[in-house]
C-alpha positions as CSV (number, residue, x, y, z in Angstrom):
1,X,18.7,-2.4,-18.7
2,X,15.4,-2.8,-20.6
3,X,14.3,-6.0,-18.6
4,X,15.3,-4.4,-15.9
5,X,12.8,-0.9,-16.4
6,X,10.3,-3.7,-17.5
7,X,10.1,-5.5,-14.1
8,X,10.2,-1.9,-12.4
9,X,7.1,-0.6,-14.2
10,X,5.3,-3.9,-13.1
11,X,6.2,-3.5,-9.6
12,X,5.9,0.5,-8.7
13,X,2.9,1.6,-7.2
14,X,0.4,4.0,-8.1
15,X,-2.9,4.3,-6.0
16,X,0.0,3.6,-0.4
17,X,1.1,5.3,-0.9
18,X,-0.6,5.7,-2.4
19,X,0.2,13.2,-5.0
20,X,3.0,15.0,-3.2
21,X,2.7,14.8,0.7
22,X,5.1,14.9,3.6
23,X,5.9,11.9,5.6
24,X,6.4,11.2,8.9
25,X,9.7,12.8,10.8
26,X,11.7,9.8,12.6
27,X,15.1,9.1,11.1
28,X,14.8,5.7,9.2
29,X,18.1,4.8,12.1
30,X,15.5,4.0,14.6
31,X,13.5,1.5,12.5
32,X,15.0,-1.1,14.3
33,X,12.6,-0.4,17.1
34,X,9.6,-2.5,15.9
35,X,11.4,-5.8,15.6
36,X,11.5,-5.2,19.0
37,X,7.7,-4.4,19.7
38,X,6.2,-6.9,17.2
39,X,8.0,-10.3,17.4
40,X,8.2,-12.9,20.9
41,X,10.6,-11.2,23.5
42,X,13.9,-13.3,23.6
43,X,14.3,-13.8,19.7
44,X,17.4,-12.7,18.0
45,X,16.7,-9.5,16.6
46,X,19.0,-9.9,14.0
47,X,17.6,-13.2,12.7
48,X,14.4,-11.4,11.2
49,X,16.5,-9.1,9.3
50,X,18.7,-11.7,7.8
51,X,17.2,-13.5,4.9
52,X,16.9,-16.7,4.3
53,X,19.0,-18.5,1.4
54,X,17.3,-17.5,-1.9
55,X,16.7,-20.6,-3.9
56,X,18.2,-20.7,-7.2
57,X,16.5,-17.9,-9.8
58,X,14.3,-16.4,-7.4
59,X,14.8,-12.8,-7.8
60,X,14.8,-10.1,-5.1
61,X,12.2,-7.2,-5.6
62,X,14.1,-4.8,-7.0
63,X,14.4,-1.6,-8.0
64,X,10.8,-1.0,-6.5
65,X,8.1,-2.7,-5.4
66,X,4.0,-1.6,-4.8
67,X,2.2,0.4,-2.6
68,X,0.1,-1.4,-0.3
69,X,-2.4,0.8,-1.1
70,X,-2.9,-0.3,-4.6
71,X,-1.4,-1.7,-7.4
72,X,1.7,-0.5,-9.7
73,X,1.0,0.8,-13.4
74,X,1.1,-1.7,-16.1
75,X,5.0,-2.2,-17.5
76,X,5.5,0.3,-20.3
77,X,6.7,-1.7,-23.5
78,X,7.8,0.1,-26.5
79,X,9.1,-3.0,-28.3
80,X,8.3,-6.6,-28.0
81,X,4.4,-8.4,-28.1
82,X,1.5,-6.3,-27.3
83,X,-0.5,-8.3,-24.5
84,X,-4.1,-9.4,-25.7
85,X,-7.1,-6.6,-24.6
86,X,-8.0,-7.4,-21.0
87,X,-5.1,-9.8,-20.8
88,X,-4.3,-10.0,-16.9
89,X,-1.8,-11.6,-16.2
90,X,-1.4,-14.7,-14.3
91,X,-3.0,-14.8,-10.6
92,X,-5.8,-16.6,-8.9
93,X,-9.7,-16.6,-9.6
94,X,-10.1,-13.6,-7.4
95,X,-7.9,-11.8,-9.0
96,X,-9.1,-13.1,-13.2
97,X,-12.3,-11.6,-12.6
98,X,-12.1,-8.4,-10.8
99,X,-14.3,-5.9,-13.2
100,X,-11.8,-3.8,-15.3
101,X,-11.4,-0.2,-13.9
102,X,-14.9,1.7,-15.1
103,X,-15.3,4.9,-16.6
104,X,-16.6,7.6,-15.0
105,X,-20.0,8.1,-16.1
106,X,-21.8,10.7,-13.4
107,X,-20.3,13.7,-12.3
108,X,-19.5,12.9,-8.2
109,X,-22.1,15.5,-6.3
110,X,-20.4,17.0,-3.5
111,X,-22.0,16.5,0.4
112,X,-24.1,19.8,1.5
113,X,-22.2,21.6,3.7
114,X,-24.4,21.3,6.2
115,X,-24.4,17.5,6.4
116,X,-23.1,15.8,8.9
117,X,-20.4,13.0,8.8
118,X,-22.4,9.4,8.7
119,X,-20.9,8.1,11.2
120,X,-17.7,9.1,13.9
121,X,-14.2,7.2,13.5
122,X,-14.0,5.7,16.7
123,X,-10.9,4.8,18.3
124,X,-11.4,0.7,17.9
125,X,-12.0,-1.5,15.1
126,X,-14.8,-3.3,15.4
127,X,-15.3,-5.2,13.1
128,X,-13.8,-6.1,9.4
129,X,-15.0,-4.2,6.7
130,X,-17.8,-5.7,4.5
131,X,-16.7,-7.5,1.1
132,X,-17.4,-6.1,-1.9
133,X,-16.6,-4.0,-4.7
134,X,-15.8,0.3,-3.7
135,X,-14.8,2.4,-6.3
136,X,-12.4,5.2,-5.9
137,X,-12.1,8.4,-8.1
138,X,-9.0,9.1,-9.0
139,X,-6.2,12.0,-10.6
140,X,-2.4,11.2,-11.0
141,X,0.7,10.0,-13.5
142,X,3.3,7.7,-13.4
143,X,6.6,8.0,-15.0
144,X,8.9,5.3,-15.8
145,X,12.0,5.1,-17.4
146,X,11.3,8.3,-19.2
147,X,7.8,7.6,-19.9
148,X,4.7,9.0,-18.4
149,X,1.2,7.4,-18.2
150,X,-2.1,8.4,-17.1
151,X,-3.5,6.5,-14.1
152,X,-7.1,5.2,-14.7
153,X,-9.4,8.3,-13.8
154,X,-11.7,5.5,-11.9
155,X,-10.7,2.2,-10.4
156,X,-12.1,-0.5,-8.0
157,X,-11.0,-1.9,-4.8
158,X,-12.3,-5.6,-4.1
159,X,-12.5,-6.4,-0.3
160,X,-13.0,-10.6,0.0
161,X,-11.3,-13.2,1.9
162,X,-12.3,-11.8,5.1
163,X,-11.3,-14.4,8.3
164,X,-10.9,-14.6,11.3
165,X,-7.7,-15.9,12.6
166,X,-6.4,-16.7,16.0
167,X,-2.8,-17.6,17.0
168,X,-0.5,-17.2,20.1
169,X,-3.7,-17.1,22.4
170,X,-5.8,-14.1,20.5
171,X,-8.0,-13.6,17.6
172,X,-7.0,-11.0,14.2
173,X,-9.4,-10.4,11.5
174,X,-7.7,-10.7,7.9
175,X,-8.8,-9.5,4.6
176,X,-7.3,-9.0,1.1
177,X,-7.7,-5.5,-1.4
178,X,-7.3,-6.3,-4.5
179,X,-7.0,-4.0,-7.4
180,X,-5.9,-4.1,-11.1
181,X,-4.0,-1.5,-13.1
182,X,-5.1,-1.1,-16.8
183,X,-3.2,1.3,-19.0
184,X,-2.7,1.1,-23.0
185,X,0.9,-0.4,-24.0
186,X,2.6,1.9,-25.2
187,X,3.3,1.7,-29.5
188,X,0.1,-0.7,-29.5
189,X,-3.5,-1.0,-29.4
190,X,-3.3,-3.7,-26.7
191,X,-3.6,-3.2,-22.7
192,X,-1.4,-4.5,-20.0
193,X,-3.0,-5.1,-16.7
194,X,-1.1,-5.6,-13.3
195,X,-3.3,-7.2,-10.5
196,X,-1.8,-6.1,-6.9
197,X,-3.8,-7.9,-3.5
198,X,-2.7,-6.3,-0.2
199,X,-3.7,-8.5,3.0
200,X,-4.4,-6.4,5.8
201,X,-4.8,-7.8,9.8
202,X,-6.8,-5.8,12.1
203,X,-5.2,-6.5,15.6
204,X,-7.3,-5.3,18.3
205,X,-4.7,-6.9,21.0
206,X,-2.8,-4.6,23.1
207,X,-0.7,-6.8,24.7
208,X,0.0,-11.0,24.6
209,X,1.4,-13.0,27.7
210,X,5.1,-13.2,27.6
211,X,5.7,-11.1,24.5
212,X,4.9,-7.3,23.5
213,X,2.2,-6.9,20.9
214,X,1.6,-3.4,19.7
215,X,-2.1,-3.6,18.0
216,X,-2.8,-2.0,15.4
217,X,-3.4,-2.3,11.6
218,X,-1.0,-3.9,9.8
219,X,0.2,-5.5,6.4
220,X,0.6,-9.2,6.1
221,X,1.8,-9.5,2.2
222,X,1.2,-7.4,-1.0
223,X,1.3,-9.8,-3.8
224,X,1.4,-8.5,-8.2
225,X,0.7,-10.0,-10.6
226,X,1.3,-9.2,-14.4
227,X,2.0,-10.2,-17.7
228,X,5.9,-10.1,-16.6
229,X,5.3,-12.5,-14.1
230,X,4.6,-12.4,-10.3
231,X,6.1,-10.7,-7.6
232,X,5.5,-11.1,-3.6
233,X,6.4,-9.2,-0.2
234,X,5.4,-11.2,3.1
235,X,7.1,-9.9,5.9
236,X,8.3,-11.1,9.1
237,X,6.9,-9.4,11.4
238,X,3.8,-8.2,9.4
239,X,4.6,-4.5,9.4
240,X,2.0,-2.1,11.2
241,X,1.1,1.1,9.9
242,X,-1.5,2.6,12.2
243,X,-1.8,1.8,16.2
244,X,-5.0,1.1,17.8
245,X,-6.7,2.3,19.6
246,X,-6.3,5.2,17.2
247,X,-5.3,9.0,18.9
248,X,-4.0,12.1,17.5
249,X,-0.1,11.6,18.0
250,X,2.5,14.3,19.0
251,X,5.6,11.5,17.2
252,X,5.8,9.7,15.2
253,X,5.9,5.5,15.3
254,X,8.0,3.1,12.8
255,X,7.2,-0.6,11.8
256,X,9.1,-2.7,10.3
257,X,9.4,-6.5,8.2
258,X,11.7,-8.1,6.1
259,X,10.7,-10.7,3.2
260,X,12.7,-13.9,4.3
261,X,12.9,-15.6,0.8
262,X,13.9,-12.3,-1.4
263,X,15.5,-10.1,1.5
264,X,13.4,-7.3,0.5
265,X,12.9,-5.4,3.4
266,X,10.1,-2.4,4.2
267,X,10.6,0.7,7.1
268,X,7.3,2.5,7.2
269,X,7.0,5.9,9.7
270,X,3.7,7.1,10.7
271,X,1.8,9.5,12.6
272,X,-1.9,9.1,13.4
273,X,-2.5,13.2,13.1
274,X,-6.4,14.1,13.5
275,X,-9.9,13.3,12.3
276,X,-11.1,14.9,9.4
277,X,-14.0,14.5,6.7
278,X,-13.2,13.0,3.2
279,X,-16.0,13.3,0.7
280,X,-17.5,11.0,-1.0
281,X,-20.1,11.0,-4.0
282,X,-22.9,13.0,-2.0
283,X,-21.9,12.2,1.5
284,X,-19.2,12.7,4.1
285,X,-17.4,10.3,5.9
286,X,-15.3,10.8,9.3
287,X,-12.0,9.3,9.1
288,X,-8.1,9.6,10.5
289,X,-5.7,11.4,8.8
290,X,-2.4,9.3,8.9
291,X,1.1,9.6,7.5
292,X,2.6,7.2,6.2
293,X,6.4,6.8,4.6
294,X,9.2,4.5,4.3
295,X,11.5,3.0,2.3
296,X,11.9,-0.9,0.5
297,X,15.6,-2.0,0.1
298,X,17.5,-5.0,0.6
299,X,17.8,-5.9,4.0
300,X,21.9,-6.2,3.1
301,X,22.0,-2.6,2.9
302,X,21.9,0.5,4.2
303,X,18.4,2.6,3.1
304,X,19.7,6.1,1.6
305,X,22.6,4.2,0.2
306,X,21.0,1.1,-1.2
307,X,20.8,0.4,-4.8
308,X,17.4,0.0,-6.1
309,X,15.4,1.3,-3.1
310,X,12.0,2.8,-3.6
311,X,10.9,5.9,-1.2
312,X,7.2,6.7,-0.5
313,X,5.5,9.2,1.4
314,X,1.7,9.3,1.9
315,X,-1.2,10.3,3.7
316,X,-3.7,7.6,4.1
317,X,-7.5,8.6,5.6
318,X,-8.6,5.3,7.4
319,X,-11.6,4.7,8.8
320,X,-12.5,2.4,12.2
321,X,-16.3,2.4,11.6
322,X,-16.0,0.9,7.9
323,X,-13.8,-2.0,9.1
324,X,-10.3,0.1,9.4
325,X,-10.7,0.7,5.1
326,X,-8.7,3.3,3.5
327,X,-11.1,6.1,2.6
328,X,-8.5,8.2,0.6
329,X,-5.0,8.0,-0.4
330,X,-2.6,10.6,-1.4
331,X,1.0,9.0,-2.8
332,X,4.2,9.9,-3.8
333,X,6.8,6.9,-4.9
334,X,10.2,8.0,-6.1
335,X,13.2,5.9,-6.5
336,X,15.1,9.1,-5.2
337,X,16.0,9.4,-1.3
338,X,14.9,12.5,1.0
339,X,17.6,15.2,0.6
340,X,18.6,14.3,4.0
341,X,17.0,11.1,5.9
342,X,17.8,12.3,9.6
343,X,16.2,15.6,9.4
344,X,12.4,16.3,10.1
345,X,11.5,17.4,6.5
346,X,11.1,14.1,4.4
347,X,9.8,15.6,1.1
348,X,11.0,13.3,-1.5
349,X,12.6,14.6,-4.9
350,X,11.2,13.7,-8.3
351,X,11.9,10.3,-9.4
352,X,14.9,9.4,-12.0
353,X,13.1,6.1,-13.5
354,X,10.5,5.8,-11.3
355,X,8.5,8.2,-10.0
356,X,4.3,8.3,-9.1
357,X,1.9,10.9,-7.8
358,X,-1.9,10.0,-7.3
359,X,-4.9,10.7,-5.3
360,X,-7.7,8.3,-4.7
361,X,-10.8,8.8,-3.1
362,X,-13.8,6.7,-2.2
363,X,-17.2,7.2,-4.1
364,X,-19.0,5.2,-1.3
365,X,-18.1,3.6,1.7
366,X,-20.6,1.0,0.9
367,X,-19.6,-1.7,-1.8
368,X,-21.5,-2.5,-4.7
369,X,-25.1,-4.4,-4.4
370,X,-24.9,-3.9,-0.5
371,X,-27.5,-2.1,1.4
């Protein structure tokens, strides 16, 4: 039971889903509509939700996996080897030397209330966002197995990688957020930090020759990395979770992917709603406000039902004119279904083991040493 609370704190996410909100309203029965919109007409539906044979002593992703917003908090260890100050984890270069989570300093001013947004959320992407460091302030708690830690009151956000990448006849821009997690262990003077990169792809294509392709923004893979190891989600399709162009929606939408090598598999609802200002430190930013909630579960079973699933409902602010970046997030993760998942009010309860509230929102929506 204790490795298995150890491998959940790793892998639940503060930052997606990054508290309390409502989510979107479509019963999680009608997920299996996007498998239908985002994959090559003619495939076998039910081939992308069966996984592939696990090889022996990979583990599935269970009982919760990350936001793709941001990274999980650090495991909470009571007992065993404190991990070495500033100890990461394992992971690549780009994750080794992303600056540790900074302290807030400067009180954030507030923009005049006469000033206007800097620039309008348009309806398109046009282009990726710049790379760089953004900082995000930040409030929230997560709670696992019993205990409860403090989420950083600051963190960073590194946006790199960015490419260009063009398959089945059209182009998608690509780009990985990477953010680490630093919290005291608990019972020692050490800190634990979990390193969580989302890829996003911007697709700006409405529609592909022989097949249906719904554009829109998308996740490609949320990969963590901590001192318990690694963990990583890729799914097939790449699960979308706004449509472009964007527009305020009466319904709501549903994507959908399942992770061929652990069978983890992720149903996301959402509903681009309105724009609306978010303010940063001094100035206001134009963004859309978007629900977005779901569920991660073993494709084998049934969400509501499945052992170890991990429920989320958010509201993300996302803004076209900065490259499609997530201005602020509002998150609540709980390993505890919806009361009810057919009916239109998906509050989620509090958590048993798991369960994390947070609000993040951007200082600037230009990163560090850019002009």
């Amino acid at each position: 039971m204790r490795r298995d609370l150890g491998r959940a704190a790793a892998v639940v996410a503060l930052a997606l889903l990054l508290g309390g909100c409502s989510g979107p309203t479509v019963p999680l029965g009608l997920f299996v509509k996007e498998e239908k919109v985002d994959i090559v007409l003619g495939s076998d539906q039910k081939e992308q939700r069966v996984p592939a044979a696990r090889p022996p002593g990979a583990d599935p992703i269970n009982p919760g996996f990350p936001s793709f917003v941001s990274p999980p908090p650090p495991p909470v260890r009571p007992t065993g080897p404190a991990s070495a100050p500033g100890d990461q984890g394992p992971g690549d270069d780009s994750m080794q030397d992303l600056p540790p989570p900074p302290a807030p300093l400067v009180a954030c001013p507030r923009p005049r209330a006469d000033q206007p947004p800097e620039l309008v959320a348009g309806s398109n992407i046009e282009g990726p966002p710049k790379e760089g460091d953004y900082t995000y302030r930040r409030t929230g708690a997560a709670r696992v197995g019993g205990t409860t830690t403090s989420l950083d009151a600051e963190v960073v956000r590194r946006i790199n990688k960015v490419a260009t990448i063009t398959m089945a006849g059209r182009s998608v821009w690509r780009y990985d957020s990477t953010q680490r997690e630093s919290n005291v262990v608990a019972g020692s003077s050490g800190h634990v930090n979990a390193v969580t990169t989302t890829t996003y792809e911007l697709d700006q294509n409405a529609t592909v020759e022989g097949s249906e392709q719904v554009a829109g923004i998308k996740i490609v893979s949320v990969n963590t990395s901590s001192g318990d190891g690694q963990d990583s989600f890729s799914p097939q399709p790449p699960v979308r979770i706004m449509t472009l162009p964007a527009s305020a929606k009466s319904y709501d939408e549903q994507g959908s992917g399942t992770d061929p090598l652990s069978g983890t598999h992720l149903d996301t609802m959402f509903r681009t709603l309105e724009r609306v200002e978010v303010e940063g430190c001094g100035v206001a930013y134009q963004a859309w406000r978007q629900e977005v909630s779901g569920v991660y579960y073993n494709a084998s079973q049934t969400p509501g039902v499945a052992e170890g699933a991990l429920y989320f409902t958010s509201i993300v602010y996302i803004a076209p004119q900065y490259g499609g970046i997530v201005l602020r997030d509002e998150l609540h993760l709980s390993d505890q279904a919806p009361p009810d998942m057919k009916t239109s009010d998906w509050a989620l309860p509090e958590g048993k083991n798991i369960d994390v509230r947070s609000v993040s929102t951007i200082n600037s929506a230009v990163p560090k040493g850019a002009s």
